[in-house]
N, C-alpha and C positions, 0 to 999 in steps of 0.2 A: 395605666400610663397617663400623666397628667401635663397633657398636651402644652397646656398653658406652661408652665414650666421649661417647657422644652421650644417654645420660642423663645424666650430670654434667653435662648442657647444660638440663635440662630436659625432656628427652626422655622418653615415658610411653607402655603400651601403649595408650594411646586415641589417641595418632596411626599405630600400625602400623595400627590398623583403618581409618584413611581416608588411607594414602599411596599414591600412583598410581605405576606402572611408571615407569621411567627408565632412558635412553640409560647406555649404559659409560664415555661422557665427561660425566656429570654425577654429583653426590651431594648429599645433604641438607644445610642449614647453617641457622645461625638467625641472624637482624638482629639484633645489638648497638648498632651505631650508623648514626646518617644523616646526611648533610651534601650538602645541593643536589643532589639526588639521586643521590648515590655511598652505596651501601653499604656498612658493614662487617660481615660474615657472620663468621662462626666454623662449623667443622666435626670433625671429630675428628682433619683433619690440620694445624689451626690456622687463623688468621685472614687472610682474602682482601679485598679490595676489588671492587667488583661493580657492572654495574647493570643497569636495567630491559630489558626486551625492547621493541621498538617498542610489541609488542599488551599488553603489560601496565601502558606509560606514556602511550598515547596511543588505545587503539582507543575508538572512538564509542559513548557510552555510561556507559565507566565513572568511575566515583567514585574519591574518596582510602580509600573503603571496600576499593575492588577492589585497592589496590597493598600491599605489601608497608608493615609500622611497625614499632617497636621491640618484640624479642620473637616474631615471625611467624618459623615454619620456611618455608623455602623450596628450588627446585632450582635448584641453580647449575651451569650448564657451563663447566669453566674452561677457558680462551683458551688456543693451546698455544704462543704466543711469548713472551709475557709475564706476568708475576703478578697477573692480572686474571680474573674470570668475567662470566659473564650470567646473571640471575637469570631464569628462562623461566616457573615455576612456583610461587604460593601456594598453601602449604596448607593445609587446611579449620584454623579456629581452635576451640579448647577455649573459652575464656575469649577477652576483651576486654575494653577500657576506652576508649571513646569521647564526645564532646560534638558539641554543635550547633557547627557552626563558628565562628568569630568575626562580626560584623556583621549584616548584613544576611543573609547566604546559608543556605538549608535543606540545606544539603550538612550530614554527620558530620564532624568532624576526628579519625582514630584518634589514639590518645594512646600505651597497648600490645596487646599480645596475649600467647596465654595466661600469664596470670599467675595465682598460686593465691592470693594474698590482697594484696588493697590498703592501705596504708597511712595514714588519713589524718591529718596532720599538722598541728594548731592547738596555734599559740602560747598559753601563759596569759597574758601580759601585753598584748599589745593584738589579739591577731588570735581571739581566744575570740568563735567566733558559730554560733550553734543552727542557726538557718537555712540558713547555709552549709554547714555538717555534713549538716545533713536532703538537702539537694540533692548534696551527693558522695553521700550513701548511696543514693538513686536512680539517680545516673549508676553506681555499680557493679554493683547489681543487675541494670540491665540487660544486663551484660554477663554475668555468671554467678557472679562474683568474688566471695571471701569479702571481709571486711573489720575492721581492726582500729584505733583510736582511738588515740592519741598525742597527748599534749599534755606539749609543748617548755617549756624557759624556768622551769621550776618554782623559781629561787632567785631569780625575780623575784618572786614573788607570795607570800603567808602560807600556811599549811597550810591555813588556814580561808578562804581564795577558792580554795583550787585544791578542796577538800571541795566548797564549792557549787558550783564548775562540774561536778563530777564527779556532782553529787544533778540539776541543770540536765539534763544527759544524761538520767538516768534517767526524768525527770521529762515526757520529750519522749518518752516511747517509745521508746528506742533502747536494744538491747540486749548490742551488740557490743561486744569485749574492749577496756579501755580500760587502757592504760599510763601513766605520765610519768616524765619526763625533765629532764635538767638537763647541757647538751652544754659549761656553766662546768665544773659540780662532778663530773662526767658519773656522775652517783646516776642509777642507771634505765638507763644505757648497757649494761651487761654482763646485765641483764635483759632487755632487747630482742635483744640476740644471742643468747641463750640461746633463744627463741622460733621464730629463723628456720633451716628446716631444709632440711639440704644438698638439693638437686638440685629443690629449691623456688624460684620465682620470686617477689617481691616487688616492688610499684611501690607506693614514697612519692608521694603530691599532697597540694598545701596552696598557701598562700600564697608570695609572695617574703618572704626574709627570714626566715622560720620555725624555719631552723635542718636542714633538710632534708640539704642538702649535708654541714653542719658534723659532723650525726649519720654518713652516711654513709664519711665517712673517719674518724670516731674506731672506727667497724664494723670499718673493716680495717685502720686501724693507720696508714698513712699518709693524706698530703694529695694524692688523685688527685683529686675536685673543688675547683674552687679556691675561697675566700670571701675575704671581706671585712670587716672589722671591724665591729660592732656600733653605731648611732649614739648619742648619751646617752639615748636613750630604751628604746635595747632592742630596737630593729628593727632585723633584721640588713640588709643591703647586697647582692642576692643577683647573682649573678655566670652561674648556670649558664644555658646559651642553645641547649642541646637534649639530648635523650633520648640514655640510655645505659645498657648494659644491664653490670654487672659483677659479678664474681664473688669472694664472701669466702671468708677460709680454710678457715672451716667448710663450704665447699661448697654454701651458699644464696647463689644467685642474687638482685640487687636492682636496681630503674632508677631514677634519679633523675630529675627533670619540673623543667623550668622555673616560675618560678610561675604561677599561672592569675589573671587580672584579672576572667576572664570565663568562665564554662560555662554554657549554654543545655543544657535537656533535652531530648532528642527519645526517648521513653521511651515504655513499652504504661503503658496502665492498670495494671496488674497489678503492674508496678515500683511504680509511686507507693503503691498501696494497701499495698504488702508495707513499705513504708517508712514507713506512718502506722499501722500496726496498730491503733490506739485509736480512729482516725477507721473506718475501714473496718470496724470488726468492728460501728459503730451503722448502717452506710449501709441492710443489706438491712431495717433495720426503718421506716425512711421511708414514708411512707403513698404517694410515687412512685414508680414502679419507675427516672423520669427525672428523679429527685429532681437539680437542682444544686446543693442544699445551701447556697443564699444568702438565697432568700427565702419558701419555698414554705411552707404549713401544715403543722403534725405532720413539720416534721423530725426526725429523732432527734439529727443532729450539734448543731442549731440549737439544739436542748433542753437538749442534754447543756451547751454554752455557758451556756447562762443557768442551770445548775445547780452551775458551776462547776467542774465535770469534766475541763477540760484549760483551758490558757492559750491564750487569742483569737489570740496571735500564733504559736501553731502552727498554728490553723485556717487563718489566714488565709495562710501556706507552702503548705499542703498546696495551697489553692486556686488557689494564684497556679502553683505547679507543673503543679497539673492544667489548667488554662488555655493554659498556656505549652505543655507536651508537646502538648495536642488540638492545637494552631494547626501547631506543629512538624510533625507527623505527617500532617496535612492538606496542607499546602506541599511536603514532600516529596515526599507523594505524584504530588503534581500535577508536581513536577519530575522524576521518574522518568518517567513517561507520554510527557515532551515527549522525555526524553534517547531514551529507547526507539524512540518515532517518527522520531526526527532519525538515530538508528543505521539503520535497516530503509531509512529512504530514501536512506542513504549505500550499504549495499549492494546495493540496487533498481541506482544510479545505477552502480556499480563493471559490476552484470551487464549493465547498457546500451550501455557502453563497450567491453565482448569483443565481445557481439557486431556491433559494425560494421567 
């Protein structure tokens, strides 16, 4: 296995410290892309098509947490008739970027893995929203991921609305690296490549339409995602319809995401407080220790409100966030207990079966 190879992959000593022994007919690879569960892995002896193991696609119990997503090193053993493997092995992740599933269900839906900084991506012309922002910065936190600001579309708006949006940041607590861009005039293009460094992963998320895509092949020079033309208003038409993980000249790694309509947090406390710094740093002086911060006497948050210390519609994020993660976090929980019991009594029932 040729190591050196497989850092140009993203490969780092923090996963030699957690990869497990392997058969002579397998090697390490990492998910690039997915399609109806067929993988495309990449290795140091190039790119294979792959899939799951029975017990990594179907054993009782586990989650879309437990399989393989765009980004995840894994161990493939390849097939020895044809140009195919089996992927038998995930391993442990550095990083993630995950959400509450879509609908109704308290399942995660991974999005990547390790990735060393996230990108998130808001339009100035119609898709500029604080609140939206504040909640990707939660969903990466919780994963472990740096993160960086990008706001697209800049020759649509004046220097003096993109200024406010850019004071609007500030102004919300949020203190991460903010760029802009302009993927017409492409001003800010050659300053975002200049930032992303070789053997580095990058995952862009944002909206449809944003500009996501359009940015990422002016990155590398050609049209490897495909877009769409812009409509008169300046929303773009967005085309891309799953995860991909590719590689620029300069040797930094990037995945492009579909757009997201919807992300639910399923996040610790800890995320959300790290992502309100201005709220959290008044919580411990609350005269409750079970302060919820809506109606109770001697709030300090509720204070700081009526003293006009931060904007009510950030309080009222932080809340609805923390509401949303408790309930998430709760329901899951509850749903792991059932998955767990429903395993053990599948294996009960498997050791029932030998012996008669």
């Amino acid at each position: 296995m040729n190591m050196d190879k497989l850092e140009t992959l993203g490969w780092s000593p923090w996963f030699d410290e957690h990869l497990e022994p392997y058969g002579d007919d397998s090697f390490i690879a990492r998910v690039v892309a997915m399609d109806r569960g067929l993988l495309t892995v990449t290795s140091d002896s190039g790119y294979l098509q792959a899939r799951l193991t029975g017990k990594l696609a179907h054993a009782p119990g586990t989650t879309p947490v437990d399989r393989p997503c765009i980004g995840d090193w894994v161990i493939v053993e390849k097939a020895e008739r044809d140009e195919t493997g089996t992927v038998h092995t995930l391993l442990p992740r550095r990083t993630f970027l995950r959400r509450k599933a879509i609908g109704d269900s308290v399942e995660f839906q991974m999005i990547a893995a390790n990735i060393d900084e996230v990108i998130v991506v808001q339009s100035c012309h119609f898709d500029f929203n604080i609140k939206r922002l504040e909640r990707y910065l939660v969903m990466i936190r919780d994963g472990g991921g740096c993160t960086m600001i990008l706001l697209s579309k800049t020759d649509l708006v004046s220097e003096a609305t993109l200024q406010e949006q850019i004071d609007a940041i500030r102004s919300a607590g949020i203190h991460e690296p903010v760029m802009t861009l302009s993927n017409v005039t492409r001003e800010g293009v050659d300053e975002v490549k200049a930032v992303l460094k070789p053997q580095h992963t990058y995952c862009f998320v944002g909206s449809s339409g944003i500009g996501k895509s359009t940015l990422i092949n002016n990155l590398i020079g050609e049209e490897v995602q495909k877009t769409r033309q812009v409509s008169d208003s300046g929303e773009g038409r967005h085309t891309t319809v799953r995860r991909e993980l590719l590689i620029l000249d300069n040797g930094a790694l990037v995945i492009d995401n579909p757009g997201m309509r919807e992300f639910g947090v399923h996040v610790t406390e800890s995320d959300i407080g790290d992502s309100f710094p201005d709220i959290e740093a008044l919580v411990g002086q609350c005269k409750f220790r079970d302060c919820s911060h809506t109606s109770e006497p001697d709030c300090a948050v509720l204070n700081a409100i009526e003293r006009g210390e931060f904007d009510p519609d950030h309080y009222d994020n932080y809340l609805k966030l923390t509401q949303e993660s408790d309930f998430n976090q709760l329901s899951y929980a509850e749903k792991r207990s059932k998955d767990r019991n429903f395993g053990k009594m599948i294996k009960t029932a498997k050791k029932s079966s030998k012996k008669r």
